[in-house]
C-alpha positions as CSV (number, residue, x, y, z in Angstrom):
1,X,1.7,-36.6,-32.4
2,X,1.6,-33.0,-31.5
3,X,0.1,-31.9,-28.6
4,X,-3.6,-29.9,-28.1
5,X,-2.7,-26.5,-27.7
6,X,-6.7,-25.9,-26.6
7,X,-5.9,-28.5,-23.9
8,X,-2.3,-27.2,-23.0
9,X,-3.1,-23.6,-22.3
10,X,-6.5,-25.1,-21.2
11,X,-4.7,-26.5,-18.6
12,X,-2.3,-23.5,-17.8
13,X,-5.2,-20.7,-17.3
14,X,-6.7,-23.5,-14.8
15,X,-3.5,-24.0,-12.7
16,X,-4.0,-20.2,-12.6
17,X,-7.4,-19.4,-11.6
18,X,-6.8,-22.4,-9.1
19,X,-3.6,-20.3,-7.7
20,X,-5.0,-17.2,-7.6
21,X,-7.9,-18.6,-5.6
22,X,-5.9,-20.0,-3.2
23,X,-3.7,-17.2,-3.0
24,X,-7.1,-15.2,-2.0
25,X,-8.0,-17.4,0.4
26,X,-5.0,-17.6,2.9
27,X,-4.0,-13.9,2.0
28,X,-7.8,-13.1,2.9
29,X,-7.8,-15.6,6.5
30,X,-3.8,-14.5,7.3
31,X,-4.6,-11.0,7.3
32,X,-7.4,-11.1,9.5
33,X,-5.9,-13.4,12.0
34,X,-3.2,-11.0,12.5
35,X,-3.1,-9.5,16.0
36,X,-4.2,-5.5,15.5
37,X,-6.8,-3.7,15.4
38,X,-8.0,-2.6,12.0
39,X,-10.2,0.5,13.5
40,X,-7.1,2.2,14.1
41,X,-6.8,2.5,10.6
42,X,-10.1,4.3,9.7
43,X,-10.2,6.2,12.8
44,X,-6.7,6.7,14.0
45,X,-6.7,7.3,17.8
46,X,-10.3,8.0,18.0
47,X,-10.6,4.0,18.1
48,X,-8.7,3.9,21.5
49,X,-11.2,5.7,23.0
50,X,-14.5,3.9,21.4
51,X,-16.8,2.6,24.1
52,X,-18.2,-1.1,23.6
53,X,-21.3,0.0,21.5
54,X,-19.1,3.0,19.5
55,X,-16.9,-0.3,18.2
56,X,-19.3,-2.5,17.8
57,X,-20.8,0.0,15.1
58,X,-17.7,0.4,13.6
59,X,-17.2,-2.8,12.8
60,X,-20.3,-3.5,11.4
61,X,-20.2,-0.3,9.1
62,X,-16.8,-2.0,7.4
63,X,-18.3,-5.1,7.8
64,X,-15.7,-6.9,10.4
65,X,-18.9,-8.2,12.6
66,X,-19.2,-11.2,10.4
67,X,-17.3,-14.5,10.4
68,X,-14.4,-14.8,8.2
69,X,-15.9,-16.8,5.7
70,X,-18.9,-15.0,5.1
71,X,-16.2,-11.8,4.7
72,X,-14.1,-13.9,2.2
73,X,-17.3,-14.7,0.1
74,X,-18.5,-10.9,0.6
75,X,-15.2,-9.5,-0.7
76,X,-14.7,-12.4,-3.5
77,X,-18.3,-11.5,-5.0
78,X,-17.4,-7.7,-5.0
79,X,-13.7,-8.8,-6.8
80,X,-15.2,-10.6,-9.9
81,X,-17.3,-7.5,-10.3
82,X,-14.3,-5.2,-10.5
83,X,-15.1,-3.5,-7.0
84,X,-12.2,-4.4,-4.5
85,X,-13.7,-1.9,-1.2
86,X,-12.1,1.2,0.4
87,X,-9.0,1.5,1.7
88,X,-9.7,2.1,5.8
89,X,-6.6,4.3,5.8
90,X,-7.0,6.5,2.8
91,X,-10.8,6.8,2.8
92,X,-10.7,5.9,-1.4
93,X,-11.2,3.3,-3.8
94,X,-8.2,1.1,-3.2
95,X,-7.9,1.0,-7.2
96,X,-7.3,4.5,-7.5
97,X,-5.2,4.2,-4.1
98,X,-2.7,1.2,-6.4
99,X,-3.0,3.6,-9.6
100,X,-1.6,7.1,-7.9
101,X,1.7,4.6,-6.7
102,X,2.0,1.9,-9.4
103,X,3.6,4.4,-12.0
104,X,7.0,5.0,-9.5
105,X,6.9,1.0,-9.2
106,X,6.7,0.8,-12.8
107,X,9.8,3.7,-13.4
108,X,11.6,1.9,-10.9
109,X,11.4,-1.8,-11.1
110,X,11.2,-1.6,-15.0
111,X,14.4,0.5,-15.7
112,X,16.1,-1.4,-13.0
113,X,14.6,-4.8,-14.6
114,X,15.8,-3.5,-18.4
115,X,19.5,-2.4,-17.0
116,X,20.1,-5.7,-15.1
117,X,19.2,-7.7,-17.9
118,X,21.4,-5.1,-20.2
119,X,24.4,-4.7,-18.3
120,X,24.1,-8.9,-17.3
121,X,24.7,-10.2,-20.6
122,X,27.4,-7.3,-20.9
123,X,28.9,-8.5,-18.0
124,X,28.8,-12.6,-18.7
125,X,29.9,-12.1,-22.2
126,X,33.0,-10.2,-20.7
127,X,33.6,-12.8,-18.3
128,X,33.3,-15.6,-20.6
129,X,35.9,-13.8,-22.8
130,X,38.3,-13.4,-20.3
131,X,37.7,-17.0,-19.2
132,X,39.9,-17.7,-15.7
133,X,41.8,-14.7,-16.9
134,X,42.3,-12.1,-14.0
135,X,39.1,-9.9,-15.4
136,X,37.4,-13.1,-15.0
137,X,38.3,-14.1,-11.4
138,X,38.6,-10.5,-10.2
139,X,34.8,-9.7,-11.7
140,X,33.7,-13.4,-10.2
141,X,35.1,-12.5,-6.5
142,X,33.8,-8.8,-6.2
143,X,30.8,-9.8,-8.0
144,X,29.9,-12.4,-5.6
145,X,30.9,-10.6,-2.6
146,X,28.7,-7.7,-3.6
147,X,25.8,-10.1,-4.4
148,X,26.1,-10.8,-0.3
149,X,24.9,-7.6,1.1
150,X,21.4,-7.2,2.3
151,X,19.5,-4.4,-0.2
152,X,18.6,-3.1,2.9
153,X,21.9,-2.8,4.5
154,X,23.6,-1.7,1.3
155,X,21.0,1.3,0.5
156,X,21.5,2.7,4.2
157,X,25.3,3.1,3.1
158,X,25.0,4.8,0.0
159,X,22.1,7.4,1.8
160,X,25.0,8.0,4.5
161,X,27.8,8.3,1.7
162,X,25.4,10.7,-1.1
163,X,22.9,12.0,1.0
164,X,24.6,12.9,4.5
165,X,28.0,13.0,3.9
166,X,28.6,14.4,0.4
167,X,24.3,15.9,-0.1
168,X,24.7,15.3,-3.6
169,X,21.7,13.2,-4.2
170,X,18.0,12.9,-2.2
171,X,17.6,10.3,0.5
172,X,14.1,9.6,0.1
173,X,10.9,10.4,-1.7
174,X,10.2,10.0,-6.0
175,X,10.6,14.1,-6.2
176,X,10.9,16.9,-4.1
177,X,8.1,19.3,-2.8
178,X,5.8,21.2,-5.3
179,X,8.0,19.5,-8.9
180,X,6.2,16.5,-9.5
181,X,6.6,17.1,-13.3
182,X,10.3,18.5,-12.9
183,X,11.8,15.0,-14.5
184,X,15.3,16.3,-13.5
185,X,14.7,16.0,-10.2
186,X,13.1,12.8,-10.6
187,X,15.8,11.1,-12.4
188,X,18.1,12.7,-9.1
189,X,15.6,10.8,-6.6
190,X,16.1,7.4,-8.6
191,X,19.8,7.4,-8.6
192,X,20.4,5.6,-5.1
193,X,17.4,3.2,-5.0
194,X,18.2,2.4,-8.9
195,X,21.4,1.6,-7.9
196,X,20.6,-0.5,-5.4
197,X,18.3,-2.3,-7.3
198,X,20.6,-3.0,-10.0
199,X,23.8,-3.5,-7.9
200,X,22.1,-6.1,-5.9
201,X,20.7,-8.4,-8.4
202,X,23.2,-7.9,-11.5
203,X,26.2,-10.4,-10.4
204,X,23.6,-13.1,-10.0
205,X,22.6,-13.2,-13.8
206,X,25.7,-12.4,-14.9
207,X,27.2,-15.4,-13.3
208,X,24.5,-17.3,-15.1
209,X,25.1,-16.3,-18.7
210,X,28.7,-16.3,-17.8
211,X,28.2,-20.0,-16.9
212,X,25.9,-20.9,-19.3
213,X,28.0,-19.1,-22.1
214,X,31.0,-21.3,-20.9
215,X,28.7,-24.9,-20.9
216,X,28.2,-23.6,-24.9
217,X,31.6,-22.8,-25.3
218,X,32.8,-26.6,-24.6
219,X,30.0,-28.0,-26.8
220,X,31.2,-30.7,-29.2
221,X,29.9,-28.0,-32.0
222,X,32.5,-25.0,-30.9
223,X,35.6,-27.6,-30.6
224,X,34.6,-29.0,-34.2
225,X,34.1,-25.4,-35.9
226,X,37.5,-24.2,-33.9
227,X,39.1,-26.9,-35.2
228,X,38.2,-26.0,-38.5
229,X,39.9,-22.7,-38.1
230,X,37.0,-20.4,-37.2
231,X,37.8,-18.0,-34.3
232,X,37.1,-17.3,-30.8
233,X,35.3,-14.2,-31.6
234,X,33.1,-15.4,-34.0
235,X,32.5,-18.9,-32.1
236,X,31.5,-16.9,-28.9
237,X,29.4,-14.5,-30.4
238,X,27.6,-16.2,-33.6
239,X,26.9,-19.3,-32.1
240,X,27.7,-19.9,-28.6
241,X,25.5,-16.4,-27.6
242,X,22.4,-17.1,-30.3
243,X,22.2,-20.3,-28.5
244,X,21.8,-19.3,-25.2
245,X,19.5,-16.2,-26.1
246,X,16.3,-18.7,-25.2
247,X,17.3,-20.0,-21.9
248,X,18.2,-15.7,-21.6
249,X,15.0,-15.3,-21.9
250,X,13.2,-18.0,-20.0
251,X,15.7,-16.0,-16.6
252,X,14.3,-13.3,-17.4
253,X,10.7,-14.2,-16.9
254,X,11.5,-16.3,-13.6
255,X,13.4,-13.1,-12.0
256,X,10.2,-10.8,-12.4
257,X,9.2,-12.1,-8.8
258,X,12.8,-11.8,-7.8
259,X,13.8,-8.2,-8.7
260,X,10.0,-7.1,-8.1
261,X,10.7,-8.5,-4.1
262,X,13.6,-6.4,-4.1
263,X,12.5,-3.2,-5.7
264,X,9.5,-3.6,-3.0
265,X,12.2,-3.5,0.3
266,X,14.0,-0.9,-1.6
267,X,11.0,1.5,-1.6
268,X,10.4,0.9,1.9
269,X,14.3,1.8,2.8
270,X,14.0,4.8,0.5
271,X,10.4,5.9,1.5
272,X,10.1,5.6,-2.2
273,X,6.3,5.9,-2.8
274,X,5.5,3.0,-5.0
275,X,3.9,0.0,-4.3
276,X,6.1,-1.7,-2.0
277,X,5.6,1.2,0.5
278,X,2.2,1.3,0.0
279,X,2.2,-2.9,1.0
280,X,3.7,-1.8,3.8
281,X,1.4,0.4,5.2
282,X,-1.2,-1.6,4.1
283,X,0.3,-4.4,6.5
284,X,0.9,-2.1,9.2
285,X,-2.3,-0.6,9.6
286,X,-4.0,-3.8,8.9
287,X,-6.0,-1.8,6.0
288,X,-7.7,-5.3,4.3
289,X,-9.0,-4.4,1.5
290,X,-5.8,-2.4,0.1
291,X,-3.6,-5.3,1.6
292,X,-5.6,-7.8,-0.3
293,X,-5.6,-6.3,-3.7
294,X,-1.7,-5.5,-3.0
295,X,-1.2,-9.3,-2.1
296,X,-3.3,-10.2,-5.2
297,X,-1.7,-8.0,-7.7
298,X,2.2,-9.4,-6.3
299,X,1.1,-13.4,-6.3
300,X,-1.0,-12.8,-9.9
301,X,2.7,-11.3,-11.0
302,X,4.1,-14.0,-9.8
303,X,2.6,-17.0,-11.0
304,X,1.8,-15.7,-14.5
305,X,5.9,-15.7,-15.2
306,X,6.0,-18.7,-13.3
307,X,3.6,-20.2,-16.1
308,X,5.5,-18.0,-18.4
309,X,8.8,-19.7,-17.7
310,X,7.4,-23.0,-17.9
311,X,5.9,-22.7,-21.3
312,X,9.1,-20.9,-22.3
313,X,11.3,-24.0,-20.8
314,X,8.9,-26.4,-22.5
315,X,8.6,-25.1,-26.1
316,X,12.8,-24.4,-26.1
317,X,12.8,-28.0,-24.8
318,X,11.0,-30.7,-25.5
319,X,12.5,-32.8,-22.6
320,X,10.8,-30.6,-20.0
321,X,8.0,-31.3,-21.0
322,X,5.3,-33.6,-18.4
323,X,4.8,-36.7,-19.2
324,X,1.0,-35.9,-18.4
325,X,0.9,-33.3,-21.0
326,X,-1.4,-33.9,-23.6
327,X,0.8,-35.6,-26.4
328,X,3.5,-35.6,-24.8
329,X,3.8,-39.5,-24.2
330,X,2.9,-40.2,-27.9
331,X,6.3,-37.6,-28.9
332,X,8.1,-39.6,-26.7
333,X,7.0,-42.7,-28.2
334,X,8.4,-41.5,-31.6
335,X,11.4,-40.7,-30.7
């Protein structure tokens, strides 16, 4: 019997809503429990010099005064009506606040997403090839060595190399002064945190496909067809890689919270002005209502190709599939 798909994704957009509503909840509680002082956001240094009454006035203007959970229910109320507050630091709708920065995420996480995925499969095809050839051991020894350094660590080198010590490319920023439409220069600033990006996560795929390749390639199927005379070449690339194209795609909707992580630390390094740099002011300056939607926007990214994945994994095979899952102990049954 087939399963309800009604019940199925049913059951998906609940585990969800359920996640992203607990996902509010201790963002929302964490972030107010933090030691700071959120006035200093909205009023810089003028808060250090507030008398008693001065504070307790500006807390009840941006509504701090109240208990948490009254705060929670406040801000919860205003979200399912699309209003999400003012950021305390930048004195806007925190919306428009996300929408000026998400477009350098976008550039950079979504080239760097579409090259590591590109240049991956390049690379585990290659490796696969030259099977514990010396391509293949020298590629899996560098590879995993590189795969070791710290984003962090690795982006202050290549600033010191190309931006200190040889000026050929910019340090920081998504464009320099007065040519935000000069795409030149753009492409210039993206260079070093795109090939961080991209350096740092592509061994780790490529090893997978690699592997995963080599589990096809020992398959009762590929020592039958070979032994029928067909070739490597073909083998590898009609069968062995169409095969593993679905469990290709199923990585590359798990590594969305992966590479998205990294892109975020490697705006911060880079003072890259995107969305990572923006939750890190947020943090800093304990400016809640941009924090939260921030927060919100990274765990909803999250868990929707964490769902993704799952359903991918569960229609390519039927074996991952819960036994709780409507229909799924009548299939078994059949089988």
């Amino acid at each position: 019997m087939k399963r309800n798909p009604f019940l199925y994704y049913g059951q998906k957009a609940l585990t969800f809503l359920m996640s992203v509503l607990v996902l509010s909840l201790v963002v929302f509680y964490v972030a107010r429990l933090a030691p700071g002082d959120p006035l200093v956001s909205y009023y810089g240094e003028r808060a250090e010099k507030m008398s008693v009454e001065e504070r307790a006035w500006a807390e009840e203007k941006l509504g701090l005064r109240d208990p948490i959970y009254v705060q929670y229910v406040r801000w919860l109320s205003g979200a399912l009506h699309g209003q999400f507050g003012r950021s305390f630091k930048y004195k806007a709708d925190v919306l428009e606040v996300i929408g000026g920065r998400a477009g350098n995420t976008l550039i950079l996480g979504g080239i760097g997403f579409l090259l590591i995925f590109g240049l991956s499969l390049l690379l585990g095809v290659f490796c696969a090839w030259f099977e514990d050839r010396l391509p293949d051991r020298a590629l899996c020894r560098v590879g995993t060595a590189v795969s070791c350094i710290p984003e962090f660590w690795l982006a202050l080198v290549l600033i010191l190399l190309f931006a200190v010590s040889l000026r050929l490319l910019p340090s920081s920023g998504a464009y320099s002064v007065g040519k935000a439409d000069d795409w030149g220069d753009r492409a210039l600033h993206l260079v070093l945190p795109m090939a961080v990006v991209v350096i740092d996560h592509l061994w780790y795929y490529a090893y997978m496909i690699r592997n995963k390749l080599l589990e096809e390639v020992r398959a009762d199927y590929v020592l039958l067809a070979r032994s029928k005379g067909m070739g490597k070449r073909q083998v590898l690339f009609r069968h062995c890689l169409r095969n593993i194209l679905p469990s290709y795609l199923s990585i590359m909707a798990i590594s969305v919270p992966h590479i998205l992580g990294g892109t975020y630390i490697i705006e911060t390094v880079f003072s890259y002005p995107g969305l990572g740099t923006l939750s890190y002011e947020s943090a800093r300056y304990h400016d809640y209502n941009l924090l939260m939607v921030l927060s919100m926007l990274s765990g909803v990214i999250v868990i929707l190709c964490s769902i993704l994945a799952q359903i991918l994994n569960e229609q390519l095979d039927p074996r991952m599939r819960s036994p709780q899952a409507p229909g799924a102990g009548e299939e078994g049954g059949h089988g």
